[in-house]
Structure formats: C-alpha cells, structure tokens
TORBAVO-32958 format. One record per residue (C-alpha): residue in one letter; x, z, y; residue number from 1. Coordinates in steps of 0.02 Angstrom, whole numbers, plus 50000, padded with zeros to 5 digits. Each point is the difference from the previous one (the first is absolute). Layout:
N
+---------+-------+-------+-------+-----+
| residuo |     x |     z |     y | num |
+---------+-------+-------+-------+-----+
|       A |     X |     Z |     Y | NUM |
...
+---------+-------+-------+-------+-----+
// end
This chain:
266
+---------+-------+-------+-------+-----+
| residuo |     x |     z |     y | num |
+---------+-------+-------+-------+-----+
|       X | 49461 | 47959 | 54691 |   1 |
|       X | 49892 | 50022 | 50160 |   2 |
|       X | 49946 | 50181 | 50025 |   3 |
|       X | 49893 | 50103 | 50115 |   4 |
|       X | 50018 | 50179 | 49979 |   5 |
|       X | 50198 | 50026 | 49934 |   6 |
|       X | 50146 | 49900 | 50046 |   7 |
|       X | 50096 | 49922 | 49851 |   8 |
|       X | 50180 | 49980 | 50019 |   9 |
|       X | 50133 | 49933 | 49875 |  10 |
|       X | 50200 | 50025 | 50028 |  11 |
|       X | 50085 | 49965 | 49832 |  12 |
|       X | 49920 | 50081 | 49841 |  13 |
|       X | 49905 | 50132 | 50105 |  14 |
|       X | 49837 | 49973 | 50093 |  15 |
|       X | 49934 | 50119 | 50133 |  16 |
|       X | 49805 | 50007 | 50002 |  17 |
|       X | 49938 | 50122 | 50183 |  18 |
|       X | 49831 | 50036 | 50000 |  19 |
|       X | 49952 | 49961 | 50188 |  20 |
|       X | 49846 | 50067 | 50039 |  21 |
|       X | 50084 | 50137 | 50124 |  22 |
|       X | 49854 | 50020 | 50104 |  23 |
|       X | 49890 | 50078 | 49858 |  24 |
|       X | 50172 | 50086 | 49954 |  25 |
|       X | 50019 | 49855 | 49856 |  26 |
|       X | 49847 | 50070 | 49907 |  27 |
|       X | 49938 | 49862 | 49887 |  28 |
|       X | 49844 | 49931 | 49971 |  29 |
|       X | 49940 | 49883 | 49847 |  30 |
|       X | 50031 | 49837 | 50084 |  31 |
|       X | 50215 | 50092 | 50018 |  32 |
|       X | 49999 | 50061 | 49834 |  33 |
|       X | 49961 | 49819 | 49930 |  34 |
|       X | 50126 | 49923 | 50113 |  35 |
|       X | 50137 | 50125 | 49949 |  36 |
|       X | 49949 | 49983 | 49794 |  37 |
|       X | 50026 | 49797 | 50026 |  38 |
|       X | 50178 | 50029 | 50099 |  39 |
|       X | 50048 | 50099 | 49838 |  40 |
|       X | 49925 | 49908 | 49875 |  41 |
|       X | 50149 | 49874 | 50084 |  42 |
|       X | 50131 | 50131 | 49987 |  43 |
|       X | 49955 | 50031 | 49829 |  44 |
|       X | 50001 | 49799 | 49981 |  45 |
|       X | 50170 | 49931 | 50093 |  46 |
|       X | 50133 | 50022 | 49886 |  47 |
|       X | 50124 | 49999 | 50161 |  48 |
|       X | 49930 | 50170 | 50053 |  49 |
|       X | 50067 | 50156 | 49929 |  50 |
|       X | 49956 | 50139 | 50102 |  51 |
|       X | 49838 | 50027 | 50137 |  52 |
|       X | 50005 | 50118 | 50154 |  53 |
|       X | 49836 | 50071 | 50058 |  54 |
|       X | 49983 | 50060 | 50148 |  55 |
|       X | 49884 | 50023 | 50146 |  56 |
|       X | 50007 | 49929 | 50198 |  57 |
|       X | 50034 | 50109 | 50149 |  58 |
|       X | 50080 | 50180 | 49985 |  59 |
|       X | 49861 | 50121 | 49980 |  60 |
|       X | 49921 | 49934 | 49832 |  61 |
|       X | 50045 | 49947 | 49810 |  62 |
|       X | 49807 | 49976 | 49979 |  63 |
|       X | 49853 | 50139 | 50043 |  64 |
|       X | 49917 | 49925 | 49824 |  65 |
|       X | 49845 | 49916 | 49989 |  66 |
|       X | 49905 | 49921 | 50154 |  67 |
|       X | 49824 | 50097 | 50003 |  68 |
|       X | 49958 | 49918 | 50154 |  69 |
|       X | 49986 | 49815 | 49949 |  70 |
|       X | 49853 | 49946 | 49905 |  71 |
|       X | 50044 | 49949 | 49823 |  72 |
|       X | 49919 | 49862 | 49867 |  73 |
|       X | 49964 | 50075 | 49829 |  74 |
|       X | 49926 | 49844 | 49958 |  75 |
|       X | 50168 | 49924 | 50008 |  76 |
|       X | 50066 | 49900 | 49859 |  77 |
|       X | 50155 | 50081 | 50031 |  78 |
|       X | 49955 | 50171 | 49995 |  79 |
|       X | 50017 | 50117 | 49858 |  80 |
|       X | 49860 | 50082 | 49921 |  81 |
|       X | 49911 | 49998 | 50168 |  82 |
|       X | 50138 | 50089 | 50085 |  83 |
|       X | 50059 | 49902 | 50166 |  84 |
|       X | 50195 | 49986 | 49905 |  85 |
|       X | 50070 | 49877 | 49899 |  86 |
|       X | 50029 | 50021 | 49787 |  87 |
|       X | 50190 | 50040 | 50053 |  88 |
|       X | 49915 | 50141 | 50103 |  89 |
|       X | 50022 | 50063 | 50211 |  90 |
|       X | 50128 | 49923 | 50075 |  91 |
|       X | 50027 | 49867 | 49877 |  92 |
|       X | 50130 | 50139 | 49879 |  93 |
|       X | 49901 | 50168 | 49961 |  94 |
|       X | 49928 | 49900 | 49826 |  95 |
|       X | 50145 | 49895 | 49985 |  96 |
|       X | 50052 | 50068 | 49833 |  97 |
|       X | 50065 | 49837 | 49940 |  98 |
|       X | 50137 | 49974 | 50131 |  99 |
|       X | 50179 | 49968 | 49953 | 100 |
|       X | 50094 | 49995 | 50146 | 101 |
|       X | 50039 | 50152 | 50113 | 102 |
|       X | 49925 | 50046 | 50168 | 103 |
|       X | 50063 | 50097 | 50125 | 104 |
|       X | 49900 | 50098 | 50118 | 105 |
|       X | 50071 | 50043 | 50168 | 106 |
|       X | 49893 | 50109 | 50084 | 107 |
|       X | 50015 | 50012 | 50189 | 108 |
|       X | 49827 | 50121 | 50035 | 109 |
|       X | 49880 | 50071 | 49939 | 110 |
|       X | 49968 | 49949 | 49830 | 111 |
|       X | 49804 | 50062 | 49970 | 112 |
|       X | 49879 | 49962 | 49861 | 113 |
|       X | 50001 | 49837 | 49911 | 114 |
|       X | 50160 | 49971 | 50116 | 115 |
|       X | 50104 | 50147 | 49907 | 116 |
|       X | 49920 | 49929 | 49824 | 117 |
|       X | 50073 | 49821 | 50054 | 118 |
|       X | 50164 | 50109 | 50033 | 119 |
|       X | 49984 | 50091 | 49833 | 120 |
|       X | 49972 | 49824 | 49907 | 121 |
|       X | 50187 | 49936 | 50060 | 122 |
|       X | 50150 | 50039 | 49916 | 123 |
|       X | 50073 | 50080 | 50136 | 124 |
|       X | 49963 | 50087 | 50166 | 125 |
|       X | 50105 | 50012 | 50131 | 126 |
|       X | 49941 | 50085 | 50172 | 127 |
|       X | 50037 | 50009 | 50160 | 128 |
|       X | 50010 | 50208 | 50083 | 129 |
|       X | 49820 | 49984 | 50065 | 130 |
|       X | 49902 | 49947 | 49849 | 131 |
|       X | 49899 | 50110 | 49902 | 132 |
|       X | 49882 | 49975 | 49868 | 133 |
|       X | 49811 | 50058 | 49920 | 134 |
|       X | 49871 | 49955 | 49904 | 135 |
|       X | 49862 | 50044 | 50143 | 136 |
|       X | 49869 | 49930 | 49915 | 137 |
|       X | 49868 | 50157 | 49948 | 138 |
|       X | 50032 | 50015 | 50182 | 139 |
|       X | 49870 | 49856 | 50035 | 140 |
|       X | 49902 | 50069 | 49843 | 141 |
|       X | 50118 | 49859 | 49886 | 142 |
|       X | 50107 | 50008 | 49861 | 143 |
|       X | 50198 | 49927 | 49981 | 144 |
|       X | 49907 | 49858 | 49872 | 145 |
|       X | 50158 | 49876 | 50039 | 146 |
|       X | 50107 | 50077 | 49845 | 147 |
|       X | 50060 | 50151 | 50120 | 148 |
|       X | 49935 | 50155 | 49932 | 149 |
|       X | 50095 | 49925 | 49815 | 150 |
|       X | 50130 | 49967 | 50099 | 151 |
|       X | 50020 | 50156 | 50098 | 152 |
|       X | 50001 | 50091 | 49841 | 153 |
|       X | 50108 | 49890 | 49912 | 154 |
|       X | 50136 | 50021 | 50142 | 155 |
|       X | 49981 | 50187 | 50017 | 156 |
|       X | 49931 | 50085 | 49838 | 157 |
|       X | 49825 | 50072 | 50012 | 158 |
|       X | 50015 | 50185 | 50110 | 159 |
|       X | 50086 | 49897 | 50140 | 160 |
|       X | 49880 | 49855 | 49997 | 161 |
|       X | 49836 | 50119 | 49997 | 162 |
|       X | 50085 | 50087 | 50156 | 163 |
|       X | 50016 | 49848 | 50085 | 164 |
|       X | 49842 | 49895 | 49926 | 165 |
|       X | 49866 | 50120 | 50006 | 166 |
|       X | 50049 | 50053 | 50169 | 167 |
|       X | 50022 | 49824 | 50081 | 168 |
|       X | 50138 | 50078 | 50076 | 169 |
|       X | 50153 | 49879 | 50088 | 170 |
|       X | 50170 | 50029 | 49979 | 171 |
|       X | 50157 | 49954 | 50099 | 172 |
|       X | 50127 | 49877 | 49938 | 173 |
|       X | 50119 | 50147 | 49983 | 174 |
|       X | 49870 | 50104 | 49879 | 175 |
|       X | 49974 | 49816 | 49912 | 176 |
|       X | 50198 | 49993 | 49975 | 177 |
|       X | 50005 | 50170 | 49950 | 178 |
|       X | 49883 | 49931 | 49861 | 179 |
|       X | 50079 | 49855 | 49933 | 180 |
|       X | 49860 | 49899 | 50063 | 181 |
|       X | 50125 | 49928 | 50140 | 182 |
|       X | 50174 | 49926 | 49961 | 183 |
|       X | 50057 | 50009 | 50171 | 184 |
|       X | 49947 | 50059 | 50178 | 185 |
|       X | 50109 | 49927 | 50148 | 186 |
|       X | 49940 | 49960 | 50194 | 187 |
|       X | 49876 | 49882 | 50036 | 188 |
|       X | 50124 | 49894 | 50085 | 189 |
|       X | 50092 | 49980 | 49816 | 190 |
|       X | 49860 | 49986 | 49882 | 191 |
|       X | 49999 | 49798 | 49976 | 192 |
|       X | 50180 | 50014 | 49982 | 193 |
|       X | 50012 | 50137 | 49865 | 194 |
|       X | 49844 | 49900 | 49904 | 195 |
|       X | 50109 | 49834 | 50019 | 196 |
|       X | 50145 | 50118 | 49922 | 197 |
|       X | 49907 | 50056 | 49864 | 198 |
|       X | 49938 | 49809 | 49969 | 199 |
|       X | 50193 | 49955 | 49989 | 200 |
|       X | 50035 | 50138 | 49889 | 201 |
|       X | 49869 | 49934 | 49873 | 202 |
|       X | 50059 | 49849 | 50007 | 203 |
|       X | 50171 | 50035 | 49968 | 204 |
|       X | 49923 | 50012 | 49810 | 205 |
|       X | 49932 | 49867 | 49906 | 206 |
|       X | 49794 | 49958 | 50053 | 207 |
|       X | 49987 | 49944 | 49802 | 208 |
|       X | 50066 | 50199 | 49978 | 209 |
|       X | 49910 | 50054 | 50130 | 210 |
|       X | 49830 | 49918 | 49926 | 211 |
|       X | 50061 | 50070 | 49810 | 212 |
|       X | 50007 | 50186 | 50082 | 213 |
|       X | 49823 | 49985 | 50082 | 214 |
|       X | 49924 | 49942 | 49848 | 215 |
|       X | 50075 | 50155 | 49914 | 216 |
|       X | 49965 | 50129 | 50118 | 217 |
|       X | 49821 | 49932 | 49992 | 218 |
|       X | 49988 | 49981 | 49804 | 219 |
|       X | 50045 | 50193 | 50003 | 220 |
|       X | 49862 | 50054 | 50130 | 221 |
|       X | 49864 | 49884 | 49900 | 222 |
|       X | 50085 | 50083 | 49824 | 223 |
|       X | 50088 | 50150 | 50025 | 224 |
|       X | 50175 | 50024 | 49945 | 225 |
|       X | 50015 | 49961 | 49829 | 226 |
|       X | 49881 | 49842 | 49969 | 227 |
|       X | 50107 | 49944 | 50166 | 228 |
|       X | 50175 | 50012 | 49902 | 229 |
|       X | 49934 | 49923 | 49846 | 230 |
|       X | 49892 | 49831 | 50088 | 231 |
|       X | 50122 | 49960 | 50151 | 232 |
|       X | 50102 | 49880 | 49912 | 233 |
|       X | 49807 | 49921 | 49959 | 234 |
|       X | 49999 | 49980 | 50190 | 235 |
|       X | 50001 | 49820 | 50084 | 236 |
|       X | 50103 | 50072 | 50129 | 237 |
|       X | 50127 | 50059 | 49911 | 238 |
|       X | 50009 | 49865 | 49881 | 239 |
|       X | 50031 | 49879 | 50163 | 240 |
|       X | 50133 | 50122 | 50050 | 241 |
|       X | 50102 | 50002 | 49817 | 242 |
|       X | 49978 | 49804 | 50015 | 243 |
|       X | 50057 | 49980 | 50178 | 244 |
|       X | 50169 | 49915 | 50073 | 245 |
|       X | 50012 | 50168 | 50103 | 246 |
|       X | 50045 | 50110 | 49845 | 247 |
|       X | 50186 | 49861 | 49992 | 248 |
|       X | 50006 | 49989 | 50175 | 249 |
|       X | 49994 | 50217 | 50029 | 250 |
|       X | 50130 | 49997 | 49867 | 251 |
|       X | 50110 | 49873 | 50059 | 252 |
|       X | 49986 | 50048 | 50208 | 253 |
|       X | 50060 | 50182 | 49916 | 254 |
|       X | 50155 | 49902 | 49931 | 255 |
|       X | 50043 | 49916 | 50121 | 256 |
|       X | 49970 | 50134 | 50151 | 257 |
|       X | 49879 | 49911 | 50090 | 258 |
|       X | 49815 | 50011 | 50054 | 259 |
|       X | 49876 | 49918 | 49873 | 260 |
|       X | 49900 | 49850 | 50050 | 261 |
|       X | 49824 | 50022 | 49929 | 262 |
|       X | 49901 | 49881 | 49965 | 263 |
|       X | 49786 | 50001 | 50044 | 264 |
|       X | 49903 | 50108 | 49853 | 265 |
|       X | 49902 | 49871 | 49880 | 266 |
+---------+-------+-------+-------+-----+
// end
C-alpha cells in the first residue's frame, strides 16, 4: 500500500512500519494516525505476516506523541468521538484491543506522549541507549487519554505509576529496564537488529500458538484469573490452535530433530 507518513516494509513474515515524520521528531497528527491504523488493519489482515516492527526515522526520536501544531478535522468521518484519532486509537495501536498478532516496538529516541502509549500498546519494546520515555502530557495542561495512564499502571503497580504519572516525569531506558517495561536496551547502532532477533525468536513458535496465547493473556486482563482458566478453551483462538496442522507438525519436527515448518494462522 502507498503511504505518506511511515514506511512499510515486508521481509518474510515480519513487516517493519517507521514513522517518518523526523522533522516534527515523528509526532503524529490525525491525517498519520489514520494512515498507520489502515497499514495495521493489513497486518492484522495478511495471513503471511506474523510479526510487525514499529519504529521511528532518524536517530533522535521513537515519536514526541501527538502533533499539536497541525490543524485537525473533528468533523472527520474517521475520527472518534470528535477526537482527531482513529476507533483503533493514536498511532493506529493505543485502542487496538482486538489485535492478534504481536508488535514489536523498537524505540530509537525519545518516546513522549501518545508516542510512549503507541510503545506501551506493542508487545514488546526494545530501545536503543538514548531513548527515554514520559507521559508529558499535564505538561501542555493534557492528560495520557491514549490508554497510557491504564497502561502505566498496569505495567508498574499503582505507587510507581503515580510517581511517574502525576509527575509527568521521563525516565531513561535504563530506569524503564529496571522496570520491566523494556525487554532489552542495546546501542542505537543495534536496535533494528535485536528487534529483527526478537521477531525470529517469535517465530521460531507456531503464529496459530502465538495467536492462542494473545487471546489468553487478553481473556485474563478483560476477566481476571479464574473466569480466564475456566472460558479459554471457549476462545476462537484457541480452538483454531487445538485444530491446527501445527500441533502434528511441533510434534513430529520434535521427533525427528528438526525445525518445524508452520503453516499461516487461519
């Protein structure tokens, strides 16, 4: 698909979406976060794709969060509940609570605002030794409305999260390791290749398997533990998984000491 404000790139099962807007530090305005919510609604769609990298272009920033300097259409069709993002929310992810496949974020910046929500919304986050992260926005007299401030408290239980939340305070990729928020912090020269390396490593396991554990780590957020246990074998997903040539072909590749071939989830 033709884009404007990210690059889309597909090697294999993975595709690599950059936000490239680097002279507003890839801060996104409505028109971005529309673009970026179709080139997922395709990830979510193409059965060949497993796994989606975000990043952001240039070296300095993962995204500084919403564009406050471009004039937005609240009259827009697309637009939800008057707000200039789409229903899947900024950046395409931050409301994407349907989404089956994983996302990696590889953050090479400063991740600020609705750019560390979009980070918070992936799977994973990866970062390079110069990114940091904050929800800024009482700063400009706002509020982290892009699923953050759950997020934030989600990640890091609620004495840590008010520290950091009602403070608008940034932290370092090192304090955001320190966390758990961050899987990994490496040079900026490595980050695309330790995202790739995580991509490979999820893909080493089944996408059907992949798409099962997903639906059950969300079922358990949406349910709590024990409604979780007792539905998850209710669960489309996992029903698709239990059905799927992949449960044979994990068994057999074990057998016969050999890599399994999986096949694309249904």
């Amino acid at each position: 698909m033709e884009t404007e404000f990210c690059k889309v790139e597909t090697d294999g099962h993975v595709m690599t979406v950059t936000i490239d807007r680097p002279e507003l530090r890839n801060a996104l305005h409505a028109e971005a976060s529309y673009e970026l919510s179709e080139v997922f609604d395709r990830f979510e769609s193409d059965p060949d794709l497993w796994v989606a990298i975000l990043t952001g272009a240039g070296g300095k920033a993962f995204s500084a969060g919403a564009d406050l300097r471009t004039p937005s259409n609240k009259d827009d069709p697309r637009a939800w509940k008057g707000m200039p993002v789409p229903a899947k929310g900024f950046a395409g992810l931050t409301w994407r609570f349907d989404r089956h496949k994983p996302v990696i974020a590889a953050v090479n910046g400063f991740a600020m605002g609705g750019g560390f929500e979009a980070a918070l919304a992936c799977d994973v986050i990866v970062a390079a030794e110069n990114a940091s992260f904050g929800l800024t926005e009482p700063r400009v007299g706002l509020a982290a409305l892009g699923g953050g401030i759950q997020r934030i408290v989600q990640e890091l239980g609620p004495k840590r999260a008010h520290a950091m939340l009602l403070t608008a305070r940034k932290i370092s990729a090192a304090q955001a390791h320190e966390w758990g928020m961050v899987a990994e912090v490496v040079p900026g020269e490595e980050l695309m290749a330790c995202s790739r390396r995580w991509a490979e490593e999820i893909m080493a396991c089944s996408p059907g398997s992949i798409i099962a554990t997903k639906a059950v780590m969300q079922s358990y957020y949406d349910l709590g533990m024990e409604a979780s246990n007792r539905e998850m074998f209710d669960l489309p997903e996992v029903r698709a998984m239990l059905a799927s040539p992949d449960m044979r072909e994990g068994g057999k590749a074990l057998f016969e000491k050999r890599a399994p071939v999986w096949s694309n989830p249904q």
